[in-house]
N, C-alpha and C positions, 0 to 999 in steps of 0.2 A: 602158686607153689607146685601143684601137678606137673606145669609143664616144665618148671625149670628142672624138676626130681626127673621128669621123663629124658631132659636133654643130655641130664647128666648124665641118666645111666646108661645112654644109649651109648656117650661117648668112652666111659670105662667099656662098654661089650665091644667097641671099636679097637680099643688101646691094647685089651686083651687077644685080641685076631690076630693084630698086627704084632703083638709080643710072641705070640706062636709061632708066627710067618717068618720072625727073625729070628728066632731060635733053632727053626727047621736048617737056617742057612748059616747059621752059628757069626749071627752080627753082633758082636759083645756090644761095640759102639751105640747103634739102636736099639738094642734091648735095653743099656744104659737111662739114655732119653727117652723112651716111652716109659719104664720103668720111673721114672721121675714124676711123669704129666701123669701117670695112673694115680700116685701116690696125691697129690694135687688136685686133681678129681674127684676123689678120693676122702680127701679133706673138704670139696666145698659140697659132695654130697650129706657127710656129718654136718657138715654147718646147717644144710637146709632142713635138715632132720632134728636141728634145735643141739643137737652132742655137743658140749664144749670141743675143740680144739685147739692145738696151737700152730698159729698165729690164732686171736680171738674168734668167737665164731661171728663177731659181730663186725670183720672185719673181711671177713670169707663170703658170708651172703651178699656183701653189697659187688663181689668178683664178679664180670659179665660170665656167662659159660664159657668154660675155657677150648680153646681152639687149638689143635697142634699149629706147629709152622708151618709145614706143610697145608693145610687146611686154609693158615692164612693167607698163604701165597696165593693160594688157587682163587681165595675170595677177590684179591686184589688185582691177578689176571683179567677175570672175569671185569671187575669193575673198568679197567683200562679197555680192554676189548682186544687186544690186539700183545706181541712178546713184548717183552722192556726188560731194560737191564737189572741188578740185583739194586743200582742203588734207584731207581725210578721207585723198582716197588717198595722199597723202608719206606722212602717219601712217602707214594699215594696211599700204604697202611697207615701209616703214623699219621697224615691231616683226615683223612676219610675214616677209620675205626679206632684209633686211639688205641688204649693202652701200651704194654711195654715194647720197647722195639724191638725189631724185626732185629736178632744176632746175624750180624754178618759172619760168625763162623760155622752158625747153623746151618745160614743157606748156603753155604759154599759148601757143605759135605751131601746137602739136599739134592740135590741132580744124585750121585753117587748111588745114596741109598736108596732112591727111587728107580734107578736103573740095574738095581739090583733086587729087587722088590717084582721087577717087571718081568725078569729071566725068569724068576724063583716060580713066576704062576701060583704064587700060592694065596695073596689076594685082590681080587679082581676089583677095580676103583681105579678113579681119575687120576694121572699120575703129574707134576712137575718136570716137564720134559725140558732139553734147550732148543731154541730155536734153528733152524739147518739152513747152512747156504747153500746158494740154488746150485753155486758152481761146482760142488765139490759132493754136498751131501754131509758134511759134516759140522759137528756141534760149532755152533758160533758162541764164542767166549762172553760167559755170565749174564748171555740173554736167556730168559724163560719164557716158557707158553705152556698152554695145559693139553692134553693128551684127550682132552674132549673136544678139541677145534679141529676140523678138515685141516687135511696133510697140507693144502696148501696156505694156508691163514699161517701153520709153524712153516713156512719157508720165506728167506731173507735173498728178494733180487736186490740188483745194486742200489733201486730206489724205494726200497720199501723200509726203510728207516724214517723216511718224512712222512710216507702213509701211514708208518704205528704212530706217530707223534702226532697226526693231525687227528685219527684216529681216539686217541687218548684223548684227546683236546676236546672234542665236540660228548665224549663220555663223563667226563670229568664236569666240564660244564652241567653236562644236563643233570650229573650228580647234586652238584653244588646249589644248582636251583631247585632240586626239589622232585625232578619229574624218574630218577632211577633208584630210587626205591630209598628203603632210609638210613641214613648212615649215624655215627656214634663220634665222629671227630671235630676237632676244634676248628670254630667259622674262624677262626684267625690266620692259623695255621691252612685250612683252604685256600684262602682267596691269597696268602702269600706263594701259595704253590699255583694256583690258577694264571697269576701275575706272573710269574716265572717262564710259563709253558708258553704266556701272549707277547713273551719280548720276541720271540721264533715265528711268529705268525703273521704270512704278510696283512699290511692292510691294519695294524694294531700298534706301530708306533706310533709314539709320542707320551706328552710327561701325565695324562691323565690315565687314570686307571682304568682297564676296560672291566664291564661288566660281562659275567658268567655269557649273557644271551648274544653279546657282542662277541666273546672268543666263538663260542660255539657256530655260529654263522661264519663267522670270519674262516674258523678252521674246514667247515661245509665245505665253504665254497673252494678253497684249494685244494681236498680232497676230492673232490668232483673232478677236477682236472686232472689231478696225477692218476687217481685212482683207478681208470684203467687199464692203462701201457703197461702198471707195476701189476694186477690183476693178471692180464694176460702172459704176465712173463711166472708166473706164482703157478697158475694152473697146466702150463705148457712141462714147466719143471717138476710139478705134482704128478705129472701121467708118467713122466720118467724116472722118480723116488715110487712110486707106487708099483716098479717091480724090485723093491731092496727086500730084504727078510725085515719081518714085523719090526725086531727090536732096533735095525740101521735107519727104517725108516719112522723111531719113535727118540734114537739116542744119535742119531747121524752115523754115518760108518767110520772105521778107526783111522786114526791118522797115519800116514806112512812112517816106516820105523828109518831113522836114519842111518845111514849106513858110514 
């Protein structure tokens, strides 16, 4: 009971920073939706404290601790290892942590409000960045990464789309087996996403199903191979985004205005 009352309230002292931070920069939109998840919060810390509430309270305690989106994005970057697009991560949240899904019209205003969040300096944390191309330096369309991975881990050379994907593969795998730590999502819903990622992966066709230890290898050993031409093209382009001003080389630089 301690530690769910402690996770809870840390996340209201969260929700209320961030309700400050956007009020300082007058985000009606974000103050909106935090103002929501406080209220929610809010509710499942009554529930733990035994208060009636409505919806039941006995239908609030059994709620995991609740997570902004943002939060759950960064959970599910992490669990991939590497950027993926908006709809990669609904997937790997929904089979790997369950509960409700990931709103696609959340994460599509989520870049925005983060890159607004990040100008404002007003609070310091891990941010939902998009990913950069190597060529240009700017945001690559509804891919994400997080703002705690080296500059070149968020940059996209022309082959480092099969290195996030094989990447994922060998993470995911080791998820599903057991060995990355422990997750909350349905074995069904896994192993039909696992199955999915191994129709892409040489070495894994045909009509029987591969198993978790079997992607995972499979996807090794072609990472091993691509992995460092696309590497050396990542860090080569990293030394040359790493003279952009903080926020181009965290949101990409603007796109040319057409004339």
């Amino acid at each position: 009971m301690k530690k769910a009352l402690d996770e809870v309230e840390g996340q209201m002292t969260r929700l209320r920073t961030e309700m400050r931070a956007a009020s300082e920069v007058s985000d009606t939109a974000l103050l909106i939706d935090l103002r929501s998840r406080l209220q929610s919060a809010q509710d499942h810390w009554f529930a733990l404290l035994g208060v009636p509430t409505d919806p039941p309270a006995s239908v609030m305690a059994e709620l995991r601790p609740l997570k902004s989106v943002r939060e759950r994005v960064l959970q599910t970057l992490t669990l991939i290892g590497a950027p993926a697009s908006q709809k990669t991560i609904r997937a790997v949240n929904e089979a790997f942590f369950g509960g409700a899904p990931l709103s696609s019209a959340r994460m599509a205003s989520l870049r925005r409000d983060e890159e607004r969040s990040f100008r404002s300096h007003r609070v310091v944390r891990t941010h939902v960045c998009p990913a950069l191309l190597t060529e240009s330096f700017r945001s690559a369309r509804s891919v994400l990464a997080s703002s705690a991975w080296p500059l070149s881990q968020r940059l996209l050379a022309p082959g480092t789309d099969q290195v996030n994907y094989l990447t994922m593969a060998v993470n995911l795998a080791d998820a599903a087996a057991g060995t990355a730590g422990e997750n909350h999502g349905d074995g069904n819903a896994i192993n039909a996403l696992l199955a999915s990622i191994a129709a892409n992966i040489p070495g894994l066709a045909g009509n029987k199903p591969a198993s978790a230890a079997r992607i995972r290898d499979a996807a090794q050993r072609e990472l091993d191979r691509l992995l460092p031409a696309d590497q050396a093209a990542r860090d080569q382009a990293a030394r040359t985004a790493a003279k952009l001003p903080s926020a181009e080389q965290m949101f990409g630089t603007p796109t040319p205005q057409s004339t």
